[in-house]
C-alpha positions as CSV (number, residue, x, y, z in Angstrom):
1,X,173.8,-37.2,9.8
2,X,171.4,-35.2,11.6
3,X,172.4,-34.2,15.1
4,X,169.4,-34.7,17.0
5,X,169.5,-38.3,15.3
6,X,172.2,-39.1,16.6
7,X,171.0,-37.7,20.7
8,X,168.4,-39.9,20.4
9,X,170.6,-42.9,19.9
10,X,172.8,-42.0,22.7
11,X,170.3,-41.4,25.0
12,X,168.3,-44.5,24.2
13,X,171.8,-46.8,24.3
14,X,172.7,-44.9,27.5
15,X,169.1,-45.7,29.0
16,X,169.7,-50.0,28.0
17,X,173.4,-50.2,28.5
18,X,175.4,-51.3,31.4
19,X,177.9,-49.1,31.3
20,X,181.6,-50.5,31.4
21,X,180.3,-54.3,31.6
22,X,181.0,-56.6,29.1
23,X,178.6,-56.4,26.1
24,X,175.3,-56.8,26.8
25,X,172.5,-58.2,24.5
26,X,169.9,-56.1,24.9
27,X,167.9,-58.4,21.9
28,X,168.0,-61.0,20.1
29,X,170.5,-60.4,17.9
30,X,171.0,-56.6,19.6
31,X,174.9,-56.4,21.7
32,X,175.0,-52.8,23.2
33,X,178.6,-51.9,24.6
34,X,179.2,-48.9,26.8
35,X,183.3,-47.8,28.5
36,X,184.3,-45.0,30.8
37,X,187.5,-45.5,29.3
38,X,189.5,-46.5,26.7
39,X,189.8,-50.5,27.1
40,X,193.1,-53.3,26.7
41,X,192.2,-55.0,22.7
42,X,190.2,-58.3,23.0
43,X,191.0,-61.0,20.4
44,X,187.9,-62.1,18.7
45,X,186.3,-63.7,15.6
46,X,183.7,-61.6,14.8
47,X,180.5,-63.3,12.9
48,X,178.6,-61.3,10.4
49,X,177.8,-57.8,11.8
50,X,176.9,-54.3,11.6
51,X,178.2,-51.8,14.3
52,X,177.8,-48.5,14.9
53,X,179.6,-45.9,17.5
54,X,176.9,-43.2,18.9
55,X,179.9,-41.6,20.8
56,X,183.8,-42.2,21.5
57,X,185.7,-44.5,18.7
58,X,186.6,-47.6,18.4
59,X,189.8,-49.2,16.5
60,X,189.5,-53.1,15.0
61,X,193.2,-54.4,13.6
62,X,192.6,-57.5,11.0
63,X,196.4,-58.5,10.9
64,X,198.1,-55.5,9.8
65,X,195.4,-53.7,8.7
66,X,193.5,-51.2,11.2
67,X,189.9,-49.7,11.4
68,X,189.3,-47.1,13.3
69,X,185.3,-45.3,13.4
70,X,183.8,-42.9,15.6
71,X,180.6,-41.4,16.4
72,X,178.3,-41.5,13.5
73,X,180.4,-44.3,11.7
74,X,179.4,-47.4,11.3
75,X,181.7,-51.0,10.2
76,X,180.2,-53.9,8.2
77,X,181.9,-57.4,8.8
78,X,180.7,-59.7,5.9
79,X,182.5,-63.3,6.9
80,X,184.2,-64.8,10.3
81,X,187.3,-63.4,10.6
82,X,189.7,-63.1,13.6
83,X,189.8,-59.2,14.6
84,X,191.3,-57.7,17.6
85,X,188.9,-54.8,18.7
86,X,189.6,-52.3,21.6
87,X,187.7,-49.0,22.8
88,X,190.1,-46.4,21.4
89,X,188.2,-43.3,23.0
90,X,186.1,-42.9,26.2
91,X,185.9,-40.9,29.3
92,X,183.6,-40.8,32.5
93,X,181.9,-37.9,31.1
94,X,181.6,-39.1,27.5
95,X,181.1,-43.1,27.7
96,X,182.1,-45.0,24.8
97,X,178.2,-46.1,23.0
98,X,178.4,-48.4,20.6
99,X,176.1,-51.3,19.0
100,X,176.0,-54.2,17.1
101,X,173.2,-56.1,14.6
102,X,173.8,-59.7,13.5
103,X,173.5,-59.6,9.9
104,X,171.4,-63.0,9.2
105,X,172.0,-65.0,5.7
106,X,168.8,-66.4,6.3
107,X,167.3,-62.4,6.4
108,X,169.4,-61.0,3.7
109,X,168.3,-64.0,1.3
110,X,165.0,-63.9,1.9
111,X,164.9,-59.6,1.4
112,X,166.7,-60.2,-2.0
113,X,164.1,-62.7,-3.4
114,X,161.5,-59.9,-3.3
115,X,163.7,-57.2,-5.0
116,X,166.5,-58.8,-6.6
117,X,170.1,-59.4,-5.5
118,X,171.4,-56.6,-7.9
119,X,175.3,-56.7,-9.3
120,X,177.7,-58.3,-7.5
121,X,180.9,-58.4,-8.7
122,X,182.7,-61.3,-9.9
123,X,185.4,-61.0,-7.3
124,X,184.2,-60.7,-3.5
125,X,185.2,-57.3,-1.8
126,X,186.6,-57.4,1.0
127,X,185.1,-58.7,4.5
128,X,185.4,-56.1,6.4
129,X,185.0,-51.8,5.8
130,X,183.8,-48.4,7.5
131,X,180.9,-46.1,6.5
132,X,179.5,-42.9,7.8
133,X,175.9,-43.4,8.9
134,X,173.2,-42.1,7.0
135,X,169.8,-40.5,8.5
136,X,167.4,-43.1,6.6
137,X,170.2,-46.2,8.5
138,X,169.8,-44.4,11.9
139,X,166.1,-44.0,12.3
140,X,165.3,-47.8,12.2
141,X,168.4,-48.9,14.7
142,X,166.7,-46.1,16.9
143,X,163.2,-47.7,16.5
144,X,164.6,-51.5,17.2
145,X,166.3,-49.9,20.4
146,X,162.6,-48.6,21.5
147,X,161.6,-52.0,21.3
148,X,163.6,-52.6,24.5
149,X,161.1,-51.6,26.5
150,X,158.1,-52.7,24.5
151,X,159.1,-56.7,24.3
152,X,155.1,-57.2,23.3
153,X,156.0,-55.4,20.6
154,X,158.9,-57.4,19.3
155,X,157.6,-60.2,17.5
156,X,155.3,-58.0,15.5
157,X,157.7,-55.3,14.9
158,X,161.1,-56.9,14.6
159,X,161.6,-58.7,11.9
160,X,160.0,-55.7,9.7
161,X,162.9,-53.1,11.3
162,X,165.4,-55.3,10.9
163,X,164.2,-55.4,6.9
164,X,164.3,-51.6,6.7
165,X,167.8,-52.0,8.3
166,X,169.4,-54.4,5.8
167,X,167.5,-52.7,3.0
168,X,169.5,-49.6,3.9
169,X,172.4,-51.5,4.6
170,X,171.8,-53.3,1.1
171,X,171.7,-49.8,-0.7
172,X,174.7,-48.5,1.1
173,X,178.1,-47.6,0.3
174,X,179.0,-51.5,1.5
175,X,175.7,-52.6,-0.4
176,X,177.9,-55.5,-2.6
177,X,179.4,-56.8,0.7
178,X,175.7,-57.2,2.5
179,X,174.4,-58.7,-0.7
180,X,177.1,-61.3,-0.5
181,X,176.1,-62.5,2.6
182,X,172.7,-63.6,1.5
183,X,173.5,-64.9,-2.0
184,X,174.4,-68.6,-1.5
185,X,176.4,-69.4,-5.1
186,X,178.4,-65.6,-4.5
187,X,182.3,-65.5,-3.4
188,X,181.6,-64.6,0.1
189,X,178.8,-67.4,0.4
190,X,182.2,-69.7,-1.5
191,X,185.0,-68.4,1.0
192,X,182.6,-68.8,4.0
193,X,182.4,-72.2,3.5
194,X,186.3,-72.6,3.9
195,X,186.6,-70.3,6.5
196,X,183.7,-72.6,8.7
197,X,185.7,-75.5,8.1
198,X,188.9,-74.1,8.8
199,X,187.2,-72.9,12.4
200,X,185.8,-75.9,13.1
201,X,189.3,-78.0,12.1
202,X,191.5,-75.1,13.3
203,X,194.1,-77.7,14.9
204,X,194.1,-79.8,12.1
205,X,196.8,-79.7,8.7
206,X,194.9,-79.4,5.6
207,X,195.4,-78.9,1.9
208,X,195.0,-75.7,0.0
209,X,193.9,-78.1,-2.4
210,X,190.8,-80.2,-0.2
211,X,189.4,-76.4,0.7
212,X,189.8,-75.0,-2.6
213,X,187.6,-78.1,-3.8
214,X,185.0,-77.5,-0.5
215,X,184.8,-73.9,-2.5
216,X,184.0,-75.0,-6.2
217,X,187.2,-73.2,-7.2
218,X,190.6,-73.7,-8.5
219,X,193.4,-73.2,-6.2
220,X,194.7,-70.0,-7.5
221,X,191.3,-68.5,-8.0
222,X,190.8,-70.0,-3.8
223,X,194.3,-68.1,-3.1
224,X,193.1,-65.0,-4.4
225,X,189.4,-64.9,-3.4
226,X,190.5,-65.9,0.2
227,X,192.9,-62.8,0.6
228,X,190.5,-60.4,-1.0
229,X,188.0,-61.1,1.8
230,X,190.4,-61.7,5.0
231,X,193.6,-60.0,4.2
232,X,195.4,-63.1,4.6
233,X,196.2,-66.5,3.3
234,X,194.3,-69.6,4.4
235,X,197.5,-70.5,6.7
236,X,197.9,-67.2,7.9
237,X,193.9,-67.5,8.8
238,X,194.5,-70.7,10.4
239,X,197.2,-69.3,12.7
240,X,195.0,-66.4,14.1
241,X,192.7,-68.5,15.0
242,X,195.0,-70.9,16.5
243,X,196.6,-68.1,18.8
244,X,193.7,-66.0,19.8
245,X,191.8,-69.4,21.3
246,X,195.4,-70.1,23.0
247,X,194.9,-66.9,24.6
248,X,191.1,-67.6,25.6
249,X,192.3,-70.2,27.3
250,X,195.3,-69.2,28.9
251,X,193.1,-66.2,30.3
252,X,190.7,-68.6,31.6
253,X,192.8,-70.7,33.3
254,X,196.8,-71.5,34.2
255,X,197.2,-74.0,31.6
256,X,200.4,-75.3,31.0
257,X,201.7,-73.3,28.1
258,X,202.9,-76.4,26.1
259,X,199.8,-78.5,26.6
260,X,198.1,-74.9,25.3
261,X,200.0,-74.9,22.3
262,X,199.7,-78.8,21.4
263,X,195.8,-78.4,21.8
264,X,195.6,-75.6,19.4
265,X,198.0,-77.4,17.0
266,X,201.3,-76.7,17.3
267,X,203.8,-79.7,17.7
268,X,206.7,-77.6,19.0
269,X,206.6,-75.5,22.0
270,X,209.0,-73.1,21.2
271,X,207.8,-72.5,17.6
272,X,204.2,-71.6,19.6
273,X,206.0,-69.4,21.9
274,X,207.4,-68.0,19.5
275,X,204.8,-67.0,17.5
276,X,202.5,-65.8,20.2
277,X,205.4,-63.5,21.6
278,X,205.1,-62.2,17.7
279,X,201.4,-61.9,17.5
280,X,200.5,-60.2,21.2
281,X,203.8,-59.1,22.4
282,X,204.5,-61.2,25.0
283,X,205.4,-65.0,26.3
284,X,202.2,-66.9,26.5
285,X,202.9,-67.7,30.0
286,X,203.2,-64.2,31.1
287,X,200.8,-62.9,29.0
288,X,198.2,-65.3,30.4
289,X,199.1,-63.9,34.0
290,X,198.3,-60.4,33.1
291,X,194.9,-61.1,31.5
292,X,193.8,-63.2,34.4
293,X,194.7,-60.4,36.8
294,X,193.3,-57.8,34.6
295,X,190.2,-60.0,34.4
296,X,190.0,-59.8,38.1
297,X,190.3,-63.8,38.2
């Protein structure tokens, strides 16, 4: 992409950020993220989005696979899935700029009445992947962040960059996976409804079975769909979700550890403990320590 491009977006995120405070929403739907320094990964399900790195990099792990994009890259998340993100590079003389755009259903539909949806394939890609920015991509992000200090502007303005932005986004390299979000009968619009419930039920036991009917799909075409998009089974889903709200609230507060674990779901203490040691490398008691002291709390 073109260099000068890519100076006016740092400059312009380095004029609205707060540098290494916790992201800052700078519009509606606009989260602008600036570090001195490379930061401890933060457990997180990430909604539809599209975020970009002006400078540093940034690594996201879903389960055992890892995502790493730097300055000039950009990574699409298509469905809610639970990621663990951390800056990966950043100094005091080269802060860590990064961004991130909600990507709407409501917007993407409404865009793909006019033109056309396009092909989709029959099975969903997966939910998450990295691209390299392109000029015609950068130029409206770089427009939306001028409207920062022109809120009059917004309303008029707005909605109309944040078109150009998906219609880019739309005829990009991850143009199927954008498409999916705004198409109501595709895959992803199928395994979105699953992963919802499963969010909303996380501490609950359910059958393959009851979500594969919430879906409109047979089991085995549920089983394979779900791992296409998330990279893991429905149970496997479930459990990341489980832990990373333990730890939310274990860094909140000193919760007893088993009264943690039976809120989230698990029956047996030691099988939570367990598994937590597994997921994030430590007892959930001692984990929760460290977090609340590097939170300051």
């Amino acid at each position: 992409m073109d260099p000068f491009l890519l100076t006016d977006l740092q400059r312009l995120m380095t004029c609205h950020g707060k540098l290494d405070a916790p992201a800052f929403q700078a519009l509606p739907g606009l989260t602008l993220l600036s570090a001195s320094a490379p930061t401890p990964p933060i457990a997180e399900v990430s909604e539809p989005v599209f975020a970009l790195v002006a400078r540093g990099a940034k690594r996201v792990c879903l389960g055992d696979r890892v995502f790493s994009y730097g300055a000039g890259q950009y990574l699409i998340v298509s469905v809610d899935l639970p990621l663990e993100a951390h800056v990966a590079e950043a100094s005091i003389e080269a802060p860590y700029l990064g961004l991130g755009i909600t990507l709407r259903a409501e917007a993407i539909a409404s865009l793909l009445l006019e033109v056309g949806s396009g092909p989709v394939p029959k099975s969903g890609p997966p939910g998450i992947a990295v691209s390299d920015l392109s000029d015609d991509l950068v130029e409206p992000v770089i427009r939306l962040l001028r409207l920062v200090d022109r809120p009059a502007d917004l309303p008029v303005l707005g909605a109309a960059i944040e078109r150009e932005i998906l219609w880019r986004l739309i005829n990009g390299p991850q143009g199927a996976m954008v498409r999916q979000i705004g198409l109501a009968d595709s895959r992803m619009a199928q395994i979105g409804r699953a992963i919802r419930w499963i969010r909303a039920h996380f501490a609950e036991a359910f059958r393959i079975e009851d979500l594969a009917r919430l879906t409109g799909m047979s089991v085995t075409s549920f089983h394979r769909h779900f791992q296409g998009v998330t990279s893991m089974t429905p149970i496997q889903y479930q459990k990341q979700i489980r832990l990373q709200t333990a730890r939310s609230r274990l860094m909140a507060s000193a919760e007893d550890v088993a009264a943690v674990g039976f809120a989230v779901g698990y029956d047996s203490p030691s099988q939570f403990s367990r598994e937590y040691r597994r997921q994030f490398g430590q007892a959930p008691g001692r984990d929760g320590k460290r977090l609340r002291r590097v939170g300051g709390n």
